[in-house]
LOKE-772369 format. One record per residue (C-alpha): z, x, y; residue in one letter. Coordinates in pm, 1 decimal, always signed. Each point is the difference from the previous one (the first is absolute). Example, Ala and Ser with C-alpha at 12.3 -4.5 7.8 and 13.67 -1.06 7.14 Angstrom:
! residues 2
up east north code
+780.0 +1230.0 -450.0 a
-66.0 +137.0 +344.0 s
END
This chain:
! residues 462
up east north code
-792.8 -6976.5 -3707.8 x
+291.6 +235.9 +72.2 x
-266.1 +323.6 -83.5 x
-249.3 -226.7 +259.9 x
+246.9 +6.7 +247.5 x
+83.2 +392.4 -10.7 x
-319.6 +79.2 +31.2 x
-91.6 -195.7 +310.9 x
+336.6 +95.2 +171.2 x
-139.3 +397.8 -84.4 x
-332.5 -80.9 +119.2 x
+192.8 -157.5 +345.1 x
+160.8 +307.2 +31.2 x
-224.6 +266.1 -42.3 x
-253.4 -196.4 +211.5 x
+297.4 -2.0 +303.7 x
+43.9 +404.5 -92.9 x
-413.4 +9.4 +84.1 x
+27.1 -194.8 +312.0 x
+273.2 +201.0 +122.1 x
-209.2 +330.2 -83.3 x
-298.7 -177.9 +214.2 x
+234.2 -95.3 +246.6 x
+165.5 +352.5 +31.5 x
-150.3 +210.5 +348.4 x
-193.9 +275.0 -166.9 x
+29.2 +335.0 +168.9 x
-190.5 +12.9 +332.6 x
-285.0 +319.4 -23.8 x
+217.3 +156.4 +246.4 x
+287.1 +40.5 -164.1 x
-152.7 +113.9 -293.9 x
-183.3 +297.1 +215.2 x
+296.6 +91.2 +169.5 x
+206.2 -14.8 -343.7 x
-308.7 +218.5 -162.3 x
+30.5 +255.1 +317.0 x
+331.1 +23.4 -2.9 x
-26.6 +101.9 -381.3 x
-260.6 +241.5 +86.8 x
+203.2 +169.6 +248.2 x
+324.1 +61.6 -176.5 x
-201.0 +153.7 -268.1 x
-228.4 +236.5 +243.8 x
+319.7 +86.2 +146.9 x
+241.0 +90.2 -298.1 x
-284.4 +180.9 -174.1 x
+7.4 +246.9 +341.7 x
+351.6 -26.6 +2.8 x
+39.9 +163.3 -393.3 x
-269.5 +265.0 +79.5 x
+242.6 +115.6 +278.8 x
+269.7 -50.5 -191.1 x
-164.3 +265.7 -216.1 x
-109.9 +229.7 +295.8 x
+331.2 +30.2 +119.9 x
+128.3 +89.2 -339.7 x
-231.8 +272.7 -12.3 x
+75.6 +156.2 +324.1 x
+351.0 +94.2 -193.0 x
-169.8 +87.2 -330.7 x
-197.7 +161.0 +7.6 x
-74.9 +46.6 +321.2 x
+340.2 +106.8 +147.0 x
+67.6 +164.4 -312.6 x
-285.8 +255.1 +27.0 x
-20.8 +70.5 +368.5 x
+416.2 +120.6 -36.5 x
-62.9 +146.5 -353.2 x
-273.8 +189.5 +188.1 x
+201.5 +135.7 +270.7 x
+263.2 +163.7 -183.3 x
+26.1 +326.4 -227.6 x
-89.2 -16.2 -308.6 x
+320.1 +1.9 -169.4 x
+56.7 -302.9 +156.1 x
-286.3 -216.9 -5.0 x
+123.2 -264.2 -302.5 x
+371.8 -31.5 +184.9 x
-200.3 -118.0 +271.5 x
-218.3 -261.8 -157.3 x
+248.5 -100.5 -167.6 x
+203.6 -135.0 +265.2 x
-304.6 -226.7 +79.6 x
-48.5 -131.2 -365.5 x
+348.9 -69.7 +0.0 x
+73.8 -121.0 +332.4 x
-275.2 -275.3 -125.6 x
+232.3 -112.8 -276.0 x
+353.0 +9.5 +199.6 x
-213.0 -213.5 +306.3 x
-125.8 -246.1 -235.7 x
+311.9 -91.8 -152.6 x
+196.6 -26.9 +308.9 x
-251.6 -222.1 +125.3 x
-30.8 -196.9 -265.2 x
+374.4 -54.1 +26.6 x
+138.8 +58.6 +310.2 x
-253.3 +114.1 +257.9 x
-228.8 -302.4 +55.4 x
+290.9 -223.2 +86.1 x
+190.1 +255.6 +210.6 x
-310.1 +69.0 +227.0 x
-206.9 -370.6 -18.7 x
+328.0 -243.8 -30.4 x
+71.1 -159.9 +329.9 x
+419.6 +47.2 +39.2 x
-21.6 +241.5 +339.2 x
-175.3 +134.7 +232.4 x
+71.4 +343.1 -162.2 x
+2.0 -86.0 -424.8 x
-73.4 -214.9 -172.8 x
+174.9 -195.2 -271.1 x
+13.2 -73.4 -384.1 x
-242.4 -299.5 -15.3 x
-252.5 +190.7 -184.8 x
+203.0 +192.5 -218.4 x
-165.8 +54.7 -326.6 x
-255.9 -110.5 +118.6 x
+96.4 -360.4 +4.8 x
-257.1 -242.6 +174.3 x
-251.0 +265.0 +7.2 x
-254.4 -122.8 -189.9 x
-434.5 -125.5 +68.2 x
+78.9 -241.9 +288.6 x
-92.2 +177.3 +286.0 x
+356.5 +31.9 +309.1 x
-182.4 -168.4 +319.6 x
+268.7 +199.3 +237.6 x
-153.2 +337.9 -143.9 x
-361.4 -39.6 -141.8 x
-147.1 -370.3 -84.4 x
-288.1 +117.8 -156.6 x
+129.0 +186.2 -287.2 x
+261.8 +20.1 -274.7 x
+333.8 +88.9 +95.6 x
+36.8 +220.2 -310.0 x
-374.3 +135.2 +130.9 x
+176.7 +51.6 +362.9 x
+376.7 +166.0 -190.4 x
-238.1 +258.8 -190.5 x
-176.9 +100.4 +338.7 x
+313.8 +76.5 +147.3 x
+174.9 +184.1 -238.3 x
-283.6 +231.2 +33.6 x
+97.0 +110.0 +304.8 x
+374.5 -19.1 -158.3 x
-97.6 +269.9 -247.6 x
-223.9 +264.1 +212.9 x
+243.0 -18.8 +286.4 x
+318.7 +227.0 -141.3 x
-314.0 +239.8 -169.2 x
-91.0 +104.6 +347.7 x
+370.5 +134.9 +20.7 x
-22.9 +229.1 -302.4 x
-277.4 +215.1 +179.0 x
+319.9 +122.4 +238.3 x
+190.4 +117.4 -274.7 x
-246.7 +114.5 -248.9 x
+67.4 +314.8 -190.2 x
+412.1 -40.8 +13.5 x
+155.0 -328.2 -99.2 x
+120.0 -60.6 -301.1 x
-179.3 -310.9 -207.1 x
+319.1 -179.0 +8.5 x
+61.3 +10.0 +347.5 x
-321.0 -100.8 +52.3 x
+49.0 -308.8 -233.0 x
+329.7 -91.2 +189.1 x
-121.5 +70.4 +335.9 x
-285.4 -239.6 -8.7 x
+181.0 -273.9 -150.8 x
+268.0 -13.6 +315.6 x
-285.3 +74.5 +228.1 x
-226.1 -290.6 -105.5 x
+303.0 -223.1 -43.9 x
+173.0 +100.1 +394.9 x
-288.4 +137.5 +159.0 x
-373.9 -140.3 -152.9 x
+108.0 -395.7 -60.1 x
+177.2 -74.4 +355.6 x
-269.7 +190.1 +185.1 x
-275.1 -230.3 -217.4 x
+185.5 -288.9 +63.6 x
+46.3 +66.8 +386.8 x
-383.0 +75.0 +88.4 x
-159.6 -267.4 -267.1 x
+293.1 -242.0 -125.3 x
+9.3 -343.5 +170.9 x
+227.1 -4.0 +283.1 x
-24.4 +360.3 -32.8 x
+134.8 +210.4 +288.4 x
-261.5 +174.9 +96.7 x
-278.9 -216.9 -174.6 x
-217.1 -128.5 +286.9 x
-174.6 -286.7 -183.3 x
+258.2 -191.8 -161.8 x
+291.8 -39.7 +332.4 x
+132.0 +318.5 -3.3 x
+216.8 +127.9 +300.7 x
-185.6 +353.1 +98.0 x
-378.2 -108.2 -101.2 x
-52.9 +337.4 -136.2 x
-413.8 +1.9 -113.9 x
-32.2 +193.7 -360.2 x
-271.5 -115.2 -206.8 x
+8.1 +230.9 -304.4 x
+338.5 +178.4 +11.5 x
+26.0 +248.4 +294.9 x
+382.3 -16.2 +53.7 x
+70.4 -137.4 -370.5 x
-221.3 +241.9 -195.8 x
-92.5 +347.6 +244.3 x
+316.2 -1.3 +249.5 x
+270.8 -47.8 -240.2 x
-108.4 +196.3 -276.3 x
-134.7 +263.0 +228.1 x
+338.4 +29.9 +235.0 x
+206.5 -13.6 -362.5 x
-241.8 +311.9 -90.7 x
+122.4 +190.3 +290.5 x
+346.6 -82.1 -18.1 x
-27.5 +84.9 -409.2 x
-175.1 +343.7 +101.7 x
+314.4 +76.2 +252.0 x
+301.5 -90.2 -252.0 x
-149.5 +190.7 -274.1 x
-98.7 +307.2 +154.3 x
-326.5 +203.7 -67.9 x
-128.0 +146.7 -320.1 x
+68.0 +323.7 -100.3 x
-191.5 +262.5 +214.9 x
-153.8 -250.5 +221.0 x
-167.7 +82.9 +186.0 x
+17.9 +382.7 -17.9 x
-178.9 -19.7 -356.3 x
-362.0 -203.4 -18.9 x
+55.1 -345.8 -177.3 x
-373.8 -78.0 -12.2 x
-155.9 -325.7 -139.9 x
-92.7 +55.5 -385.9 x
-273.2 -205.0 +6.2 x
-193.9 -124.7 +277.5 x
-248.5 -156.1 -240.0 x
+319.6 -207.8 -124.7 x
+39.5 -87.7 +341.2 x
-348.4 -117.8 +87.6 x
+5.1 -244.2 -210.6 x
+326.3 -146.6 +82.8 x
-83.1 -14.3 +348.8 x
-339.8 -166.0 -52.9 x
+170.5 -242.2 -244.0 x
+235.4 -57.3 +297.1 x
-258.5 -89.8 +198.6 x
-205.1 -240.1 -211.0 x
+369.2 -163.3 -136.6 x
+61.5 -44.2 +376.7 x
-276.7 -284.2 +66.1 x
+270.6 -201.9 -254.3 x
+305.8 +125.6 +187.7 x
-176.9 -159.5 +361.9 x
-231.8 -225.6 -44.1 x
+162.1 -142.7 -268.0 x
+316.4 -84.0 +255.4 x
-257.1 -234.7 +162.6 x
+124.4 -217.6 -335.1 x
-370.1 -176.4 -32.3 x
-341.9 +88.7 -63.5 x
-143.0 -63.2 +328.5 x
-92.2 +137.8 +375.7 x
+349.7 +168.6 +35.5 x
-55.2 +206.1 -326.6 x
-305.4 +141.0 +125.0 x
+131.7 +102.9 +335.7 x
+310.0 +180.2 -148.2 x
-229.3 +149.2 -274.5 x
-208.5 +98.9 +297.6 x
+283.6 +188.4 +260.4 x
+138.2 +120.5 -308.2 x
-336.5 +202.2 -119.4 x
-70.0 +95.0 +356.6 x
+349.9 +130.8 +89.9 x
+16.0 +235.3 -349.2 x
-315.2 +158.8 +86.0 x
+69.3 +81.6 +379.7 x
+354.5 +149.6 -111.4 x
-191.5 +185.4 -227.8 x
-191.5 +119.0 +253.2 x
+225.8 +76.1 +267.2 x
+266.5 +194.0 -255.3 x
-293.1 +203.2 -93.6 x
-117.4 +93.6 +388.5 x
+373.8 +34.8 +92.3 x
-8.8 +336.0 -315.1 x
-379.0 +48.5 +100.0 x
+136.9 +109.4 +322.7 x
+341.6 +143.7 -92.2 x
-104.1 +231.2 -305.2 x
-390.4 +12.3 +36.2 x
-104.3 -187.3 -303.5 x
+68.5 -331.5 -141.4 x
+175.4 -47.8 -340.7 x
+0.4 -248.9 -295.9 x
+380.7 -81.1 +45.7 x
-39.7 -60.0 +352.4 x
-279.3 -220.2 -44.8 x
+194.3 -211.6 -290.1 x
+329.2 +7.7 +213.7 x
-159.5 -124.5 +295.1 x
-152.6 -297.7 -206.9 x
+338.3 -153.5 -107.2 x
+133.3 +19.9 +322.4 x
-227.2 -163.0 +174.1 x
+60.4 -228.0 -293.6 x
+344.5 -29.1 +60.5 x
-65.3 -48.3 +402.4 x
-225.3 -281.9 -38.1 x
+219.8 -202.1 -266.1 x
+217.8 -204.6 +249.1 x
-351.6 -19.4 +233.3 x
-247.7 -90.7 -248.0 x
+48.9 -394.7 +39.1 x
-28.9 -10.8 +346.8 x
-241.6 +223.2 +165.1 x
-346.7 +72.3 +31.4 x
-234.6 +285.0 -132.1 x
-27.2 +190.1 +284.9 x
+398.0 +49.4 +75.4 x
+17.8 +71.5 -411.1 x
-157.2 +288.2 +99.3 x
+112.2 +99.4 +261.5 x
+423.6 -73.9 -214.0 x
-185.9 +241.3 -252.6 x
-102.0 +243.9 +210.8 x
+347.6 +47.2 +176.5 x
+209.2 -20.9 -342.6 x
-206.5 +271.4 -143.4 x
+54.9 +207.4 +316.1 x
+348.8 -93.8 +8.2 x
+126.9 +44.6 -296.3 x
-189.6 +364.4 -66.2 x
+228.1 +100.4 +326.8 x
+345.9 -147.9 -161.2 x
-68.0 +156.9 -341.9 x
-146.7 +348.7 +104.8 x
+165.9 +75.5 +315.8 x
+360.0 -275.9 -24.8 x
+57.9 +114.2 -344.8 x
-27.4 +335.9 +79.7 x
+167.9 +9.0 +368.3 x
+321.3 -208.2 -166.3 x
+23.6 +155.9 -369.7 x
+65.7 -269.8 -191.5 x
-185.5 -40.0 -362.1 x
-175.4 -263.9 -66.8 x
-146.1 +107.4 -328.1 x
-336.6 -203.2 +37.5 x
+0.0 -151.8 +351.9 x
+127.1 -318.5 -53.8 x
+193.2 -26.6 +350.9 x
-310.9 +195.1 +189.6 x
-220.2 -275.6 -166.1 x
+159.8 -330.0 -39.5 x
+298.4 +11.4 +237.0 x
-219.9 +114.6 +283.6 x
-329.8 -172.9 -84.4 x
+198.7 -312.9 -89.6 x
+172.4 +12.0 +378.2 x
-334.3 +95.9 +180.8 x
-147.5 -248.9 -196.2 x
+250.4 -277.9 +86.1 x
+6.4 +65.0 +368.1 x
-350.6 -10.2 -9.6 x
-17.2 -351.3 -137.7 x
+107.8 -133.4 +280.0 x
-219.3 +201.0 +234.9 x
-308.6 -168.3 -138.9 x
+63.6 -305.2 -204.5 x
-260.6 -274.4 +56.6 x
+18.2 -316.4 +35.7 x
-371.2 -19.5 -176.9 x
+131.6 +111.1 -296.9 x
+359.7 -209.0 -64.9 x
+195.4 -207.0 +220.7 x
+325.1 +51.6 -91.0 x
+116.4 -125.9 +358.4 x
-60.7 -379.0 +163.6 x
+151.0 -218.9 +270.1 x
+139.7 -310.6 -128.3 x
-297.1 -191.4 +62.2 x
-174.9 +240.1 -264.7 x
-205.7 +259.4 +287.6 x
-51.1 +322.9 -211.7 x
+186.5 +251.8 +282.9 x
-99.6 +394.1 +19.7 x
+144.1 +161.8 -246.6 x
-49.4 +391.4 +114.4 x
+83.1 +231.9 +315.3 x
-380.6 -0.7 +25.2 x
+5.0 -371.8 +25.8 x
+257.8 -34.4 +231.7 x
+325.4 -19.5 -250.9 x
+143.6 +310.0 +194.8 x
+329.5 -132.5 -199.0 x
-105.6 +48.2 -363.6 x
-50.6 +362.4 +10.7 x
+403.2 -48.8 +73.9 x
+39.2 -214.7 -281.6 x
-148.4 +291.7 -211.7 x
+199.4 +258.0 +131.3 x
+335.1 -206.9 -121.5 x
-153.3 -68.5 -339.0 x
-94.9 +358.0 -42.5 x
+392.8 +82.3 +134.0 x
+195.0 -269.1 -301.6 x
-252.0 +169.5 -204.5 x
+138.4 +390.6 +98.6 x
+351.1 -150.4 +9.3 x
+11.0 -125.1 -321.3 x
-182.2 +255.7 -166.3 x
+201.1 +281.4 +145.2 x
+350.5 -183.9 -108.7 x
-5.4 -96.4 -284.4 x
-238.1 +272.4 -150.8 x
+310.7 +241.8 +106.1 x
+282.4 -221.0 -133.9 x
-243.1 -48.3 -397.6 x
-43.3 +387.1 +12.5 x
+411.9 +95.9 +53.7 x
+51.3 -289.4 -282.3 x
-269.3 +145.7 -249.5 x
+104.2 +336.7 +82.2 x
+333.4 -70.9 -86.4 x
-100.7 -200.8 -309.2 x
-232.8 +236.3 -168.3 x
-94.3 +227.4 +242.1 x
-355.6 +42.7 +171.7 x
-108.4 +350.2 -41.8 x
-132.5 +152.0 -340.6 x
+195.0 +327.1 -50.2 x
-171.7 +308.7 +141.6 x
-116.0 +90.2 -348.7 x
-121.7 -274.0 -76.9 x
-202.8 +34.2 +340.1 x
-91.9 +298.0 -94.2 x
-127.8 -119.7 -360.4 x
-168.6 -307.6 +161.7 x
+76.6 -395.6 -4.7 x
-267.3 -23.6 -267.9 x
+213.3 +167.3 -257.1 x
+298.0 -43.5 +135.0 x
+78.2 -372.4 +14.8 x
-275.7 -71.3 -257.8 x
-96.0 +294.8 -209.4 x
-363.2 -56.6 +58.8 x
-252.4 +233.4 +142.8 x
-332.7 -129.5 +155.7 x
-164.8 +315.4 -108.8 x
+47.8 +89.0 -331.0 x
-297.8 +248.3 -80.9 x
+38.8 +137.6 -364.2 x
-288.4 +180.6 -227.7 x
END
């Protein structure tokens, strides 16, 4: 009786389980669509997200690395790449550790603070205040892209005549004052200068303008001034070594670049095909106008011109590329390459200062023009950073009647200056005193590649 019993009080329940299962609201059609779109579009936009993750690695390496190794003599073309190889390592572990949380944690306007530290909380669940449709760990390893090929551009400044450990030290300070506070100003929420997420000078820089081209490219100059110029510039000829070297940097440069732009657009959709867009449009018109600029100047047009006036019309249309149409891309392009042939043939020359491989003439200047620029033709078509409090998408450029943001850009380009100009200054007199900056001038003589590594890149034996 008792084993009757059990059995019916088992049947009772499992027949209550059933009815509860019928009685349960199954999920609607909708919500399963919108659950299997919403699926779809987190993994169409983190699979765009790692290819530019990759694109932006290669702009450093191999891409960096060969258009500097390219530039330089001979004797110096593995002292040069390897500052990019290993500027990739030191980036990636201060990111990893440090960086992420001092430029994305929300303490200040102007850093930010520890709550990522390690790496802590950044993990597959995507951060809503920064991109909702991807990773966070997908969104930290885009950034620290940036993190790492930033400080690179500096090296081109001081190429041929700082010593490896200097170089080590320097960028460490530089990323840690300079690189993370900038970052964390233009792009960090509550940001000072970050324009979408409440910050007090809307400053508009969609790929890095100001964090990336400004500051590396002012900290070039200043680098270039404290250290003086190589010996027997300019009186003796310090000719690329290879331009084929260079080339192909500069074209990796360019492809790498449709990661480094449209990739900012954080998503797979209409924005990432505009910035890819202005940002193919404004290389080729720099290209252009660099090459008519020496066309006219020296009667024929040259490889390096046409390679130099690529990347800055690069550089130019980084801050622009997420906010403006074709047309104006072009016309960004045109003037950097113009622009930027007058500050590096005739600036350079008129003021003395060397700056080995162009780095200020390029990135400092292209990077301001570029800036300014933003907020002569931002359009309201492309992003709406600005709206009333009733949500009315206002104009966002000069052209479109925001007469004010082209002020806005002037005082993002000037924290940008400031900063870089300080505290580049202050980390050179510390490394200096530390371990020095120059290589002795026998060792300059011998070359970086021997001297600090006791390599040679050309090693031609029977």
């Amino acid at each position: 009786m008792k084993r009757i019993l059990s059995m019916l009080s088992l049947s009772a329940i499992a027949a209550v389980h059933l009815m509860a299962q019928a009685a349960a609201p199954s999920p609607s059609p909708t919500a399963a669509l919108e659950a299997g779109i919403k699926s779809a579009q987190l993994s169409a936009d983190n699979a765009w997200m790692l290819v530019s993750c990759a694109l932006v690695l290669m702009m450093t390496g191999p891409g960096l690395a060969l258009f500097y190794g390219g530039l330089v003599r001979k004797k110096n073309v593995l002292g040069t790449m390897m500052q990019s190889f290993v500027l990739m390592l030191i980036g990636t572990v201060l990111w990893a550790t440090v960086g992420y949380s001092l430029a994305f944690g929300e303490a200040s306007p102007f850093i930010g603070d520890l709550r990522y530290l390690f790496l802590d909380k950044v993990g597959a669940d995507p951060n809503p205040t920064y991109a909702a449709t991807i990773p966070h760990q997908t969104f930290m390893l885009f950034q620290m892209m940036f993190a790492i090929i930033t400080p690179a551009l500096i090296t081109g400044a001081f190429a041929e005549r700082m010593k490896f450990s200097a170089m080590v030290l320097f960028t460490i300070l530089w990323t840690l004052i300079v690189y993370y506070p900038l970052a964390h100003m233009v792009w960090g929420n509550n940001g000072f200068l970050n324009a979408f997420l409440g910050g007090k000078i809307p400053c508009l820089d969609f790929a890095g303008g100001t964090v990336v081209h400004i500051s590396s490219g002012v900290s070039a100059l200043v680098c270039a001034l404290v250290m003086g110029k190589r010996q027997g510039y300019p009186a003796e000829p310090m000719k690329p070594h290879s331009l084929v070297l260079s080339f192909i940097g500069a074209c990796l440069l360019w492809v790498g670049w449709f990661g480094f732009n449209a990739g900012s657009a954080l998503a797979a959709g209409g924005l990432a095909t505009s910035a890819f867009t202005a940002t193919h449009f404004a290389a080729a018109a720099a290209a252009c106008g660099w090459m008519i600029a020496e066309w006219m100047q020296h009667g024929k047009p040259s490889i390096l011109g046409g390679i130099s006036g690529c990347v800055a019309g690069l550089v130019a249309i980084t801050p622009a590329s997420g906010f403006v149409k074709p047309m104006p891309a072009l016309i960004i392009g045109f003037l950097a390459g113009v622009f930027c042939y007058f500050m590096v043939v005739k600036v350079k020359s008129m003021m003395g200062y060397d700056d080995s491989l162009d780095a200020f003439g390029v990135h400092g200047a292209g990077g301001t023009l570029g800036a300014i620029l933003t907020g002569v033709f931002a359009s309201s078509e492309i992003n709406q950073p600005f709206k009333d409090t009733a949500g009315k998408v206002l104009p966002v450029g000069l052209i479109e009647g925001n007469s004010g943001q082209v002020l806005n850009q002037a005082m993002g380009v000037a924290v940008s200056w400031v900063l870089a100009i300080v505290a580049t200054f202050i980390i050179l007199k510390v490394v200096d005193a530390v371990v020095g900056l120059r290589v002795s001038p026998e060792e300059e003589t011998m070359g970086l590649d021997l001297s600090q590594h006791g390599e040679e890149g050309y090693s031609l034996e029977a």
